[in-house]
N, C-alpha and C positions, 0 to 999 in steps of 0.2 A: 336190622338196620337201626343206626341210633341216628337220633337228629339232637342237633345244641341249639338251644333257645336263648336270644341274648335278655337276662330280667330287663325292667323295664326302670328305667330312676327315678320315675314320678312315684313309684307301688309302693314305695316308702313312707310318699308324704301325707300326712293326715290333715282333713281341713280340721282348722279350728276356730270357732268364732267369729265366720265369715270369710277367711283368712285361707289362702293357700296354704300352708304349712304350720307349724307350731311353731319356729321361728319369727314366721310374719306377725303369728299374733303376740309373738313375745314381744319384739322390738314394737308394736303396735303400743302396747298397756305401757311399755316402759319410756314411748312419747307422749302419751297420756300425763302421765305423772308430769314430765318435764317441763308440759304447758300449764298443769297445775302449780308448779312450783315458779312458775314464767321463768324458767330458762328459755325458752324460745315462744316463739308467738303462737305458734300452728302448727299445722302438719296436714297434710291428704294420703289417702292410699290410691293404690292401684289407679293412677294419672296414664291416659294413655294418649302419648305424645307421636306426633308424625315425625315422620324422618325423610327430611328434602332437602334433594341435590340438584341440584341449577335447574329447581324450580319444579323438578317432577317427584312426586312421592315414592320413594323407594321401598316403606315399607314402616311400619308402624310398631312402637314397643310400648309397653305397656311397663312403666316403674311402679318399683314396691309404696316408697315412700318419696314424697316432697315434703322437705320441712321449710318453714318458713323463719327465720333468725332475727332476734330481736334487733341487730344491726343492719336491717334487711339485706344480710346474703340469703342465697336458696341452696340448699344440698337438696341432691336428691341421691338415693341408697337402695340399695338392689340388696337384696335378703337371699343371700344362696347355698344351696347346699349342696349340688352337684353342676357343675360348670359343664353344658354341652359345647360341639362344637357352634352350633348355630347362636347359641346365646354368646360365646364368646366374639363370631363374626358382628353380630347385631350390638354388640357393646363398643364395638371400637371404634363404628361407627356412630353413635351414640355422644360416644366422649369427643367423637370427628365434630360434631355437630354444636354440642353444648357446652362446650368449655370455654368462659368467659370469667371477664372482672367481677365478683359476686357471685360465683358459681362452686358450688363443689362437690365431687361425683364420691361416693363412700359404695364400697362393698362389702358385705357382710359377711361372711362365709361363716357355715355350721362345722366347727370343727376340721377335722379330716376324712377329706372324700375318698371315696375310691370309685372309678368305675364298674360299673356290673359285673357278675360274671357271668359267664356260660352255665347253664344247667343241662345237663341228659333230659331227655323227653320221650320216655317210652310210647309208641304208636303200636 
């Protein structure tokens, strides 16, 4: 009997420098520099922001980055490399919620994704 295992999309990602992924920590060093150079003022990581609908918490995400813009707008930016379906449901509520005058939502994608695939699993 064969069974199929679906891989996992995280077993990819490597932490690096505190950092969920090697993307994170890229775009991390590369807002580094930027406040160095004062293109923008600041930046925070991993900000975890609630998410409320007529007043009851539906549930809480957790952004890559907040930057803070020397005209004071705010972006915040989401560092990804494979798009689930729950992260996609949890974004569009996200952007339901924060999209405002001074506001502006960036997503980052690593490239070209592809969903998992099935692997054989001898038992």
């Amino acid at each position: 009997m064969t069974y199929y295992q679906q891989n996992n999309y995280y077993s990819n990602a490597k932490k690096t420098d505190g950092y969920d992924s090697k993307l994170e920590a890229g775009y991390a060093q590369e807002l580094a520099l930027r406040v160095k150079a004062k293109d923008i003022k600041s930046w925070e990581a991993q900000k975890t922001l609630d998410l409320i609908v007529n007043d009851y918490r539906v549930c809480t995400y957790r952004i890559d980055f907040v930057i803070y813009h020397n005209d004071d707008t705010i972006e915040y930016v989401e560092t990804k490399g494979y798009p689930t379906p729950v992260w996609r449901l949890k974004w569009k509520l996200f952007k339901a919620l924060y999209t405002a005058e001074g506001v502006k939502l960036t997503v980052v994608y690593q490239g070209k994704f592809k969903p998992p695939k099935a692997r054989k699993v001898k038992l």
